[in-house]
C-alpha positions as CSV (number, residue, x, y, z in Angstrom):
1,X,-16.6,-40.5,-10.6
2,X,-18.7,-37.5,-9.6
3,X,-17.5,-37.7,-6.3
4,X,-13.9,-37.5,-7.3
5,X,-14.5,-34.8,-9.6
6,X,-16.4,-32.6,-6.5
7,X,-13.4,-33.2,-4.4
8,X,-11.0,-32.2,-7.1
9,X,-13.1,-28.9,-7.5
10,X,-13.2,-28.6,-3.6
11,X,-9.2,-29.4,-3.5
12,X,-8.7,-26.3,-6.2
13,X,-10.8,-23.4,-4.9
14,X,-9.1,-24.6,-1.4
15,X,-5.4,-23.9,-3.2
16,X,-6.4,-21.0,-5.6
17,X,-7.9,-19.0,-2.2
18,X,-4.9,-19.2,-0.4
19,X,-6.7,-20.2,3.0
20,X,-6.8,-24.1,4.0
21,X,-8.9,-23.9,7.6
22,X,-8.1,-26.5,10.2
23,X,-11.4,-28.5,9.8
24,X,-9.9,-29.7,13.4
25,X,-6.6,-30.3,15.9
26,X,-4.8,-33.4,14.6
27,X,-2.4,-35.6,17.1
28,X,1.1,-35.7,15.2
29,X,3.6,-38.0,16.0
30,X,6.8,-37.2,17.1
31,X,8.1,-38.0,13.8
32,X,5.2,-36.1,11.6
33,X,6.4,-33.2,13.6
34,X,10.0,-33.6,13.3
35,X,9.2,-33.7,9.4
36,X,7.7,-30.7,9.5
37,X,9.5,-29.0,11.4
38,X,12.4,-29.5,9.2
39,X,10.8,-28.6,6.3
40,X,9.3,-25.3,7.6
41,X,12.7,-24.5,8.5
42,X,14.6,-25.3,4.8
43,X,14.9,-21.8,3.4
44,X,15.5,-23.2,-0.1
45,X,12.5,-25.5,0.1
46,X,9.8,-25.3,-2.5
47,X,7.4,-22.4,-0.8
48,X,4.5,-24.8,-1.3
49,X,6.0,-27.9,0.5
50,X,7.2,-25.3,3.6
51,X,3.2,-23.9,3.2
52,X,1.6,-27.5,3.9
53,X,4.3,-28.4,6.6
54,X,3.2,-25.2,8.8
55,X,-0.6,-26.3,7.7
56,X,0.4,-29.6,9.5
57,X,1.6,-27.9,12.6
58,X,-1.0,-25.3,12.8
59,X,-3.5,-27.7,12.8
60,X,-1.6,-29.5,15.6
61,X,-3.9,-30.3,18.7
62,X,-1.1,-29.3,20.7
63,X,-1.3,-25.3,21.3
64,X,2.5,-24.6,21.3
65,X,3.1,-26.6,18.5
66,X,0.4,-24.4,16.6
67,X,2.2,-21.3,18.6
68,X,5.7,-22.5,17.2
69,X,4.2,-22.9,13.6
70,X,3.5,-19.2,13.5
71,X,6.2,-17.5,14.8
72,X,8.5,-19.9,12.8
73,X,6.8,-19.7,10.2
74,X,6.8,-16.0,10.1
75,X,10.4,-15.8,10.6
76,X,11.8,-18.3,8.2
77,X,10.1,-17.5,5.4
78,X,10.7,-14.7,3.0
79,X,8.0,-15.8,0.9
80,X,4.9,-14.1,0.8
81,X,2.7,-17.4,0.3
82,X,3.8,-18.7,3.5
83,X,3.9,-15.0,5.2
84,X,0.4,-14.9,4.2
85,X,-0.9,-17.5,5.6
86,X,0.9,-17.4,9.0
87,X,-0.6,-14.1,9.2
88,X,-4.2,-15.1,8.6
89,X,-3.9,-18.2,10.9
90,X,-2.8,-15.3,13.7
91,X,-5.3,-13.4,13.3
92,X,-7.8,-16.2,13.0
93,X,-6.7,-17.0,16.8
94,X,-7.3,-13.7,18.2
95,X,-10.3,-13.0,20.5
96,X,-9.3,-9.2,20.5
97,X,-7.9,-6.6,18.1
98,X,-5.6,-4.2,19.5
99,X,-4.3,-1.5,17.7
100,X,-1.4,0.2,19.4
101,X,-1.8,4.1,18.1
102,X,1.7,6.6,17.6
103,X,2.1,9.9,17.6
104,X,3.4,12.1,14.9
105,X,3.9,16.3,13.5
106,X,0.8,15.9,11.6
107,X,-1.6,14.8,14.2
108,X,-4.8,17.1,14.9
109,X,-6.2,17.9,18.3
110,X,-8.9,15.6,17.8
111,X,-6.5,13.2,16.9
112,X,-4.4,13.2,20.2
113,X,-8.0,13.7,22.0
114,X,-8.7,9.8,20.5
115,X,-5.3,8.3,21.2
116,X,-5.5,10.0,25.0
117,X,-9.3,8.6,24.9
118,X,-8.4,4.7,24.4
119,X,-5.5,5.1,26.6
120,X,-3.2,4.3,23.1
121,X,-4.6,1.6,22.4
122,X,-8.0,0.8,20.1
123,X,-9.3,-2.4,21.3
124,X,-12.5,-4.6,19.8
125,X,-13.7,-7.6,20.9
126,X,-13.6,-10.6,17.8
127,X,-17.1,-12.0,18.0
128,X,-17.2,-14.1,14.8
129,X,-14.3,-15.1,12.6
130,X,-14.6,-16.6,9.0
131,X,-11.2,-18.5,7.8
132,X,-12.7,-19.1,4.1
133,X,-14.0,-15.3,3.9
134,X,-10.8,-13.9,5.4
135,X,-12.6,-11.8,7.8
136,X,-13.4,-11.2,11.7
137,X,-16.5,-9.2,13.0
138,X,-16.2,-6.7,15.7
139,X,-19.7,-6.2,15.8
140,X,-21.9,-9.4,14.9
141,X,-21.8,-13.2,15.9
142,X,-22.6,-14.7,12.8
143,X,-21.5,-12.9,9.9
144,X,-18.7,-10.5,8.6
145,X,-20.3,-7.1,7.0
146,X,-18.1,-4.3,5.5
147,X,-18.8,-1.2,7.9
148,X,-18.1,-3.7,11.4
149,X,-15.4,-6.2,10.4
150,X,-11.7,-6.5,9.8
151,X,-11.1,-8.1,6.3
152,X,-7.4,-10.1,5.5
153,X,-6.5,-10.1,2.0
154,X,-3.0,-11.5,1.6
155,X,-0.7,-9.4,3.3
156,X,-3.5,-6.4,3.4
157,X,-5.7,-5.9,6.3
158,X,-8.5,-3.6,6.2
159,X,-10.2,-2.1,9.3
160,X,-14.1,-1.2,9.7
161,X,-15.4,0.2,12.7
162,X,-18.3,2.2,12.1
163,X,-16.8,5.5,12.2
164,X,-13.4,3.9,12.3
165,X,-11.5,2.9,9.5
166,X,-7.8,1.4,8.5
167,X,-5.4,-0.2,6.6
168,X,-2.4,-2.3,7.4
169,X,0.0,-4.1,5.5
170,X,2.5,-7.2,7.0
171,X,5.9,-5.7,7.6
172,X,8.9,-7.8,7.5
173,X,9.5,-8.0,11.2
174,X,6.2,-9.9,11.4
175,X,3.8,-7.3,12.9
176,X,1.1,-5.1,10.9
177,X,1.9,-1.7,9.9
178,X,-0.5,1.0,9.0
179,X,-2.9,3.7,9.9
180,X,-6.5,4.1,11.9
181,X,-8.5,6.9,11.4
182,X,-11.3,7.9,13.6
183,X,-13.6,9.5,11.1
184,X,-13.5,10.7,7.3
185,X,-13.2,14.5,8.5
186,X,-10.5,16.8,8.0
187,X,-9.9,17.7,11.2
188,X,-9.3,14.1,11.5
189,X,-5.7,12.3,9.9
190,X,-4.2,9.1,9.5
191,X,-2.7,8.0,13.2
192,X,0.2,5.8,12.8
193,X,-0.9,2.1,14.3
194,X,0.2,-1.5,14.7
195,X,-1.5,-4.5,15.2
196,X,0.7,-6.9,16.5
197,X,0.5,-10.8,15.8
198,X,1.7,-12.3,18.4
């Protein structure tokens, strides 16, 4: 009985989180992932039954069906459970974060200086990532900490690198929207950015 009840407790804080990890890469069958892939694509499917069908693929031990999951996923779904999570599985997979810097009116010198500095592009290596924590380090290999990490929370992400800092939100055309800015200064402002997904 105590057993049940511990996986009962383990089942919830799994579903009230919002992250299911692939503990590991399944084998589907042919059917399994005709089954799913059906029901990932049914736009008036419960969002909860579309949610565990691209958990099925996405745990798939074949790479392009885990590929497919997401950027189906992604594109079928209006709903911001199964949005969500595509999103985290993406950036789960990610061995480096890019973040494609734009130009504006309102930039400052220093800002153009650090957009002409990383060539437009603000790259990190991922050297840890934590599915249950909803975070990756750019900095550490065994832990996540606020001032050296990128933090996912929903469709938020939130960007730490030392001096560094951002935010970006998921857009509807599946790619993250927001701003980098190199340091807390006024003669520093928000540079447009994207992180893209895929």
């Amino acid at each position: 009985m105590r057993v049940i009840n511990v996986l009962i407790m383990a089942g919830i804080f799994i579903f009230q989180s919002g992250v299911i990890a692939c503990e590991k890469f399944n084998p589907l069958s042919s059917e399994e992932v005709k089954e799913n892939r059906d029901m990932l694509g049914k736009l008036d499917a419960d969002p909860l039954d579309r949610m565990f069908a691209f958990e099925q693929l996405a745990c798939s031990d074949n790479p392009n069906l885990r590929h497919y999951a997401m950027k189906e996923g992604l594109k079928n779904s209006a709903d911001p459970l199964v949005r969500n999570q595509v999103m985290l599985k993406a950036m789960m997979q990610k061995k480096r974060i890019d973040v494609e810097l734009n130009s504006n009116k309102e930039l400052t010198e220093l800002d153009k200086k650090f957009i002409s500095e990383n060539a437009g592009v603000y790259s990190r290596i991922v050297y840890y990532r934590s599915e249950k924590e909803g975070c990756l380090s750019l900095h550490y290999p065994d832990k996540c900490i606020p001032t050296i990490s990128l933090f996912i929370k929903g469709d938020k992400v939130e960007y730490n690198y030392k001096s560094v800092f951002g935010e970006f939100r998921l857009s509807q055309a599946g790619e993250l929207i927001g701003f980098l800015r190199a340091k807390n200064s006024s003669k520093y402002s928000r540079i447009p950015a994207v992180i893209k997904l895929f």
